[in-house]
C-alpha positions in Angstrom: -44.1 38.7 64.4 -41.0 37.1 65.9 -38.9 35.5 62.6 -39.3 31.4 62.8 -37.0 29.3 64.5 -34.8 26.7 63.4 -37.1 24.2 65.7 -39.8 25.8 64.3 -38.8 25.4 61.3 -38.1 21.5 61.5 -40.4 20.4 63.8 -44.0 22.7 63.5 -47.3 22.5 61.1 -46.2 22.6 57.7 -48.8 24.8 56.4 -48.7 27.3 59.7 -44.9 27.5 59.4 -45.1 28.1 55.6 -47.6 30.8 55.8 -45.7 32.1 59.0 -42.5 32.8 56.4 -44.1 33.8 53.6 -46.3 36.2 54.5 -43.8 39.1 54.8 -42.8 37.9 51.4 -46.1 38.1 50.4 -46.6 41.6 51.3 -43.2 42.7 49.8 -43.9 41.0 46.7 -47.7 43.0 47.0 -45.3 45.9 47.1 -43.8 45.1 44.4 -47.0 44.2 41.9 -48.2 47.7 43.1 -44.9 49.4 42.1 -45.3 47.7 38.7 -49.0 48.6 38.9 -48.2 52.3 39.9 -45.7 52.6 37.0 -48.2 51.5 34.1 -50.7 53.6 35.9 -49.1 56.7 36.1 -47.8 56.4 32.6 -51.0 55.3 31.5 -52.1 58.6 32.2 -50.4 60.6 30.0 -51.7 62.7 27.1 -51.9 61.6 23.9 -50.0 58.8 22.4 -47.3 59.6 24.7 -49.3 56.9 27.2 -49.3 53.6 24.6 -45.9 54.5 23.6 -44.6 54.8 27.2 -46.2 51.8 28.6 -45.1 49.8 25.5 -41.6 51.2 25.9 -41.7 49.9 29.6 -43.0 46.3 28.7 -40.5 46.4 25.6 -37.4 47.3 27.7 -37.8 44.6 30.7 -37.2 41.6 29.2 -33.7 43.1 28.4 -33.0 44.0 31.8 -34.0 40.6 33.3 -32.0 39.0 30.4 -28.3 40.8 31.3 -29.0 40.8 34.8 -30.6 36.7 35.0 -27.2 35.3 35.2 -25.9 36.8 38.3 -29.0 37.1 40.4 -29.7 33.4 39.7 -26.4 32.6 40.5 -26.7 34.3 43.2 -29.9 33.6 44.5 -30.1 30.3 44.3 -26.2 29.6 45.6 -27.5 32.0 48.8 -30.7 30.2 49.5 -28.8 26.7 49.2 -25.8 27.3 51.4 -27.6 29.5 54.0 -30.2 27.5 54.9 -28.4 24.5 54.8 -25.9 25.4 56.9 -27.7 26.9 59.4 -30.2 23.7 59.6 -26.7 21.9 60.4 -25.8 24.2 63.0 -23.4 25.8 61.2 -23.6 29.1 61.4 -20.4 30.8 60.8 -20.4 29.0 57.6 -23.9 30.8 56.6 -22.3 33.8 57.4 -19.8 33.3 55.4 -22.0 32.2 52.2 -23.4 35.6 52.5 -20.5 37.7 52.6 -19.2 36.2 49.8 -22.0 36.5 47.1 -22.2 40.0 48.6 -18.9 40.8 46.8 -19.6 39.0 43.9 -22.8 40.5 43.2 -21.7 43.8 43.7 -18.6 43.4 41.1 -21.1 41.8 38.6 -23.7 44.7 39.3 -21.0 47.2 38.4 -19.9 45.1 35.0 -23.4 44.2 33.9 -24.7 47.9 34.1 -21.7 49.2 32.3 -22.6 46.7 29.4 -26.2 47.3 29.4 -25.8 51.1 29.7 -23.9 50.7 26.5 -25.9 48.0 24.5 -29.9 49.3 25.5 -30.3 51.5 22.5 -29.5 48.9 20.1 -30.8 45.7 21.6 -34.1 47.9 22.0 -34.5 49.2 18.0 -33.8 45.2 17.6 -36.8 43.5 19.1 -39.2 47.0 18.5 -39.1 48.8 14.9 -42.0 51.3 16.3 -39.6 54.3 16.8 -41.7 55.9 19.7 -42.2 52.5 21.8 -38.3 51.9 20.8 -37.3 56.0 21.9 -39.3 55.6 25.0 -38.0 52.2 26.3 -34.2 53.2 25.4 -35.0 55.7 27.7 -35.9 54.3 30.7 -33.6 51.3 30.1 -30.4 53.3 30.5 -31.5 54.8 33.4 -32.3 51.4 35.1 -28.6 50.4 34.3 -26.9 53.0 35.9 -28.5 51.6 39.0 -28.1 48.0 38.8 -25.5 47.1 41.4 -28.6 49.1 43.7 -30.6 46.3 42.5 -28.7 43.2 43.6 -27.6 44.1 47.1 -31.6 44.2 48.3 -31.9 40.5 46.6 -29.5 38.9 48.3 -30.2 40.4 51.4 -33.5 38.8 51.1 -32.5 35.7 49.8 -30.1 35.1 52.9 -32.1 35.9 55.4 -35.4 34.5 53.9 -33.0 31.1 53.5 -32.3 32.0 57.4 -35.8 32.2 58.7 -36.0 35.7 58.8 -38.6 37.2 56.2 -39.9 40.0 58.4 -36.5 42.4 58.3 -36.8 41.8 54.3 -40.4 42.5 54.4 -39.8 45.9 56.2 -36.9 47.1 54.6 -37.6 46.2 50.9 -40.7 47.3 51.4 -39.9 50.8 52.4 -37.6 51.3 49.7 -40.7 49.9 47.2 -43.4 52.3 49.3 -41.2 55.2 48.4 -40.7 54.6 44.6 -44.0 54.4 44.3 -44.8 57.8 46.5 -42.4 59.5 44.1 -43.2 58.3 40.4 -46.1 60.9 39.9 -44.4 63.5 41.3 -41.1 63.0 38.8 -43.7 61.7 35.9 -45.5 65.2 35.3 -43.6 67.2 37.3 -45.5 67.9 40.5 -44.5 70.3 43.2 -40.9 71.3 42.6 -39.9 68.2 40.5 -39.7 68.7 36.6 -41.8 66.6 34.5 -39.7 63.6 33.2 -42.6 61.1 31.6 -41.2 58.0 31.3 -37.5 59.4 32.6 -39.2 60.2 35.5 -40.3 56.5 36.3 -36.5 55.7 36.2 -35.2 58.3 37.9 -37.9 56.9 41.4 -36.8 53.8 41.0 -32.9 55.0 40.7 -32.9 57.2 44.1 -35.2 54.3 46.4 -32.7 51.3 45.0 -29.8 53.1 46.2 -31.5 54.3 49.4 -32.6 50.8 49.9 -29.2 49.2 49.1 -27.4 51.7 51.5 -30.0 50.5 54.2 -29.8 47.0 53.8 -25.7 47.2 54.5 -26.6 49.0 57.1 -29.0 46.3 58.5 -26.4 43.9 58.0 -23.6 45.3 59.5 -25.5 45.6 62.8 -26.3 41.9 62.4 -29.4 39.7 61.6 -29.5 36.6 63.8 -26.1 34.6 62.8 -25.5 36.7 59.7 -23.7 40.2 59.3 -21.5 42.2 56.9 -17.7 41.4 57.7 -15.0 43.4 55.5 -12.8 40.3 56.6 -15.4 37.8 55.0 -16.0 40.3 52.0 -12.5 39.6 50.3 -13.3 37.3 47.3 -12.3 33.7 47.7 -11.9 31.6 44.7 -13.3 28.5 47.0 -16.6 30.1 47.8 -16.7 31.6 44.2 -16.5 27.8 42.8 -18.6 26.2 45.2 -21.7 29.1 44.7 -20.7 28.8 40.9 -21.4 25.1 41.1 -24.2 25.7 43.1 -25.9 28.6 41.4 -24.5 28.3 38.0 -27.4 25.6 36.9 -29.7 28.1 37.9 -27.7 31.4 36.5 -27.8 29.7 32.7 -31.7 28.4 33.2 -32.5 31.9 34.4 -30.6 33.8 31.4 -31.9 31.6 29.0 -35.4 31.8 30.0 -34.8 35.7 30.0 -33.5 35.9 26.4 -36.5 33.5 25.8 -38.9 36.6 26.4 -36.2 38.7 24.5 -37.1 37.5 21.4 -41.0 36.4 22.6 -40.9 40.8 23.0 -39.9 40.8 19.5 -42.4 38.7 18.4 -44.9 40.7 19.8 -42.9 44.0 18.4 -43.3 42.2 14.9 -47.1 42.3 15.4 -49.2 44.1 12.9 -50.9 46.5 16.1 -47.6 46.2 18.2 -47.9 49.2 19.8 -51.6 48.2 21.2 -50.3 44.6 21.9 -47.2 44.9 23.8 -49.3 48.0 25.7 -52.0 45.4 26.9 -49.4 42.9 27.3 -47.6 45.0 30.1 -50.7 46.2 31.6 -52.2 42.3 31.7 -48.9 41.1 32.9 -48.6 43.6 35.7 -52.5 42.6 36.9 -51.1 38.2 36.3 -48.5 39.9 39.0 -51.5 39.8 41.6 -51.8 36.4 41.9 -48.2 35.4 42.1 -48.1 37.4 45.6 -49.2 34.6 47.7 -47.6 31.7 45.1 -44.2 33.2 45.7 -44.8 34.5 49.0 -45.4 30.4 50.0 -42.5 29.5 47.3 -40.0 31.1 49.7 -41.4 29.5 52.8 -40.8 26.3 50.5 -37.3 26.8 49.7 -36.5 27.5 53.3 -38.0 24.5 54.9 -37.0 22.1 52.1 -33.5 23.3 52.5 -32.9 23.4 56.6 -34.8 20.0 56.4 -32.1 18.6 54.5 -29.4 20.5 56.0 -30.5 18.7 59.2 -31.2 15.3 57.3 -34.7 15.3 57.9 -36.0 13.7 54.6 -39.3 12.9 56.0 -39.9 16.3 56.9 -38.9 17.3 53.6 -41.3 15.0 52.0 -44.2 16.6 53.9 -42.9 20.4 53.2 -43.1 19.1 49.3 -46.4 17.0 49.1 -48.6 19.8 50.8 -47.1 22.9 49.3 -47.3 21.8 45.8 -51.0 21.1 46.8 -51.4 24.6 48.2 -49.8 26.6 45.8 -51.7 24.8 42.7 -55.8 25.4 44.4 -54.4 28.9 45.2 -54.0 30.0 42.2 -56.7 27.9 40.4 -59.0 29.9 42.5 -57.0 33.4 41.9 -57.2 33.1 38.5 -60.8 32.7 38.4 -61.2 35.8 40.4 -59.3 37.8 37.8 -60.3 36.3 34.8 -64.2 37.7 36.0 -62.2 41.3 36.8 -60.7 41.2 33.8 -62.0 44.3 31.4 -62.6 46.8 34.7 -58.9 45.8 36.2 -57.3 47.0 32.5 -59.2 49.7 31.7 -58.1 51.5 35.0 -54.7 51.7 33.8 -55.0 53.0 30.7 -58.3 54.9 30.4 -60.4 55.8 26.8 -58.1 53.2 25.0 -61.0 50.7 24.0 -58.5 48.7 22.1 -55.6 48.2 24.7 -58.2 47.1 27.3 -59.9 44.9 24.8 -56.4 43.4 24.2 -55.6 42.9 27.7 -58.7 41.5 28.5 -58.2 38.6 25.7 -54.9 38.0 27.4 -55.8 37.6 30.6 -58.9 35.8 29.4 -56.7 33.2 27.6 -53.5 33.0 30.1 -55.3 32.2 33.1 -56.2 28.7 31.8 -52.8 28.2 32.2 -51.8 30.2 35.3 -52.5 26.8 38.2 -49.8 24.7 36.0 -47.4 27.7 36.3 -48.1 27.4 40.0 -46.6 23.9 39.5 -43.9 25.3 37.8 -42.8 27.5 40.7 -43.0 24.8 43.1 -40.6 22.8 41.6 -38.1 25.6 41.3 -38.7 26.4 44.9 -37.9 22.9 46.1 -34.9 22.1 44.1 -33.3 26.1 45.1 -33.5 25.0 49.0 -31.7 21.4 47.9 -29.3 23.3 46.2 -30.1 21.1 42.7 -30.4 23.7 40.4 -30.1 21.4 36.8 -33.4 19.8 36.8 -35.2 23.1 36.4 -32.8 24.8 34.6 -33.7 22.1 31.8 -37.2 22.4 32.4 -37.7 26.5 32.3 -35.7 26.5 28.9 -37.7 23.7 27.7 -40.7 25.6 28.3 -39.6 28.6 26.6 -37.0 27.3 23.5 -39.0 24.1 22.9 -42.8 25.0 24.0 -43.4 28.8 23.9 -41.8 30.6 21.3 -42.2 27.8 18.9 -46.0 27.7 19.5 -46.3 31.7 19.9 -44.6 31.6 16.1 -46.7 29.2 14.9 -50.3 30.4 16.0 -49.2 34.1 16.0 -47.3 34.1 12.4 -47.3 30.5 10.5 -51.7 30.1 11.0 -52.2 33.5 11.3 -54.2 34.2 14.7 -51.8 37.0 15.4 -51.7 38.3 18.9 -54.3 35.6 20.1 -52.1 32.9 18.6 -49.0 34.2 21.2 -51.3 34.4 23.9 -52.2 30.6 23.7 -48.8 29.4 22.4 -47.9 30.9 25.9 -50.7 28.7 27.8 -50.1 26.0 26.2 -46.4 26.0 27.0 -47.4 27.0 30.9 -49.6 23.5 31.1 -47.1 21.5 29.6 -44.4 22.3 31.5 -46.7 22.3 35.0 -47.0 18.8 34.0 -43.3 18.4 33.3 -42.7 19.8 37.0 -44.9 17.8 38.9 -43.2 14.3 37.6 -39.9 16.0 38.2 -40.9 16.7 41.8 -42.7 12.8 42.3 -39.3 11.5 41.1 -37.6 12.4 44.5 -34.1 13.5 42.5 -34.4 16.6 44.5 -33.5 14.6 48.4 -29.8 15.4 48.4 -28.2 18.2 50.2 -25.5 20.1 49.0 -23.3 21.1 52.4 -20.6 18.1 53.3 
């Protein structure tokens, strides 16, 4: 249970070590999928049309979330896993301490900014992508409430970033997860109004999610101000500098754009699907399916951050070899992990859906026909993810930022289009212009990791 050493780290079995860190990530991101699953659920379950409208409204408004927020929390992120792990695979831990402190301010500034804009643009971003006025009512809904909380949301990222990038995914595993464990105790009760709570629908879904981000926010300060290992909240460290603000811009900044543009990619995918002639039924199955695909990314990106951490000590230390090993068996791992996940799933398919949304024979069909076409693709998206992880711990953000909008700009909305709209397959058509555009860029990933451009560090 103890969090992995930096010995450990750079001299154990890959594999062990790997699964040893991401584990606790692996059952906060299970956490997380059964939040998601626990949202769609709950509103799946209400009365009348009120249930396709409200877990359409959910799907609809996400994408515009992740797009405002994208920049900053892959700045963020990926400038945070760099510099932390690096450093502290030098032996330079004050320096790791200091990476953290930083991006603590700046994410909290660009929380505060980003909410205030997305507060004020949700209603009409939202009537943009959907022209269904209930799925566009319902997700306008929710969305502002999400934005009202959004510095909550970046504080509990970077904390898990940094000490994920440290070695340490248990305290993020137990903290996070708390926070996740008690969103999900609370949506029924704010959904129809259980006990003394009044019944909010899909307000009430927010309004969970509001009160456990803050909660969780206040507690991971409060972790970090008693101190983690090397790394703990100092007011003296806190005060902006523009030198760590440029170095984490030129760090994270390849990975902020790739992230925002990818985002905006499933902006306009969601409009796609909002332009469909059942939208209502599609982008319903669509959020249900996507929430179930969750399930197999727990272990994938559970592993991914076990990755990034021993890729980027390993080179903070010099150890290319080690590095080289780390890369050659996790890509392995992560792609016959979810070959075989998928599988599972894709026989699961029609029960899984029709849990969440019961007596709607044509939202579980739909889902079903997604899942049934996506997880083709799904082991080459494993690919995918590898290569991120491996270039966030060397701190070489480019090469995937031009992959991940390649995959969306050149591959998947232009295929979605064209065998959704231009040959007329309609929501089948987006569901294969999306696997196709998962395979290709799996493809794209693996030659981008065999070329060995990732083997620099980043820290002098």
């Amino acid at each position: 249970m103890a969090p992995a050493s930096r010995e450990e780290i750079l001299e154990g079995p890959v594999l062990r070590i790997m699964a040893r860190l991401g584990w606790p990530a692996m059952v906060f991101g299970l956490l997380n999928t059964l939040y998601n699953l626990a949202d769609a659920f709950w509103i799946g379950h209400l009365p009348g049309g009120e249930a396709g409208a409200s877990v359409a409204g959910i799907q609809a408004s996400w994408p515009i979330v992740w797009f405002l927020i994208s920049f900053a929390a892959g700045v963020g992120g990926a400038a945070v896993s760099a510099l932390v792990s690096q450093y502290i695979g030098a032996g330079r831990y004050a320096e790791a301490n200091t990476s953290l402190n930083q991006l603590l301010s700046l994410g909290l500034v660009l929380g505060v900014g980003l909410g205030i804009l997305g507060f004020l643009w949700a209603a009409p971003l939202v009537r943009m992508l959907v022209p269904v006025e209930a799925v566009a009512e319902a997700a306008t809904t929710y969305i502002r409430l999400i934005f009202l909380g959004l510095p909550f949301l970046f504080i509990p990222s970077l904390f898990y970033y940094a000490l994920a990038a440290a070695g340490d995914t248990l305290t993020p595993m137990f903290v996070n997860g708390a926070g996740v464990i008690l969103n999900i105790a609370l949506d029924p009760f704010w959904i129809f109004g259980w006990g003394p709570f009044p019944r909010e629908g899909i307000a009430g879904a927010a309004y969970a999610t509001l009160l456990s981000q803050g909660l969780t926010a206040t507690a991971c300060l409060w972790v970090l101000y008693r101190g983690v290992g090397h790394l703990r909240l100092s007011w003296r460290e806190l005060r902006p500098r523009l030198s760590w603000a440029l170095k984490a811009l030129r760090i994270g900044l390849p990975a902020g754009l790739g992230s925002s543009s990818v985002a905006l990619g499933f902006v306009v995918l969601t409009g796609l699907i909002g332009r469909l002639p059942r939208a209502e039924i599609a982008l319903a199955a669509y959020g249900i399916a996507d929430r179930l695909l969750g399930i197999l990314f727990v272990v994938s990106d559970g592993l991914s951050t076990g990755f990034t951490t021993m890729v980027g000590q390993a080179l903070g230390a010099g150890r290319f070899q080690r590095a080289g090993e780390v890369v050659r068996k996790g890509i392995l791992t992560l792609f016959l992990l979810l070959a075989g996940e998928s599988l599972v799933l894709y026989l699961l398919r029609h029960p899984l859906v029709a849990i969440f949304i019961p007596g709607r024979e044509d939202v579980i069909a739909e889902g079903a026909r997604f899942i049934s076409i996506f997880s083709v693709g799904m082991p080459f998206l494993g690919l995918f993810f590898a290569a991120s992880a491996v270039y966030r711990g060397a701190g070489h953000n480019v090469p995937t930022m031009v992959l991940g909008i390649l995959r969306l700009w050149a591959l998947r909305i232009p295929l979605s289009w064209l065998f959704g709209f231009a040959l007329g397959w309609g929501s089948g058509g987006i569901w294969w212009g999306m696997t196709a555009s998962n395979i290709v860029a799996g493809l794209g990933a693996l030659a981008l990791l065999t070329s060995g451009s990732w083997r620099r560090r980043v820290v002098d």
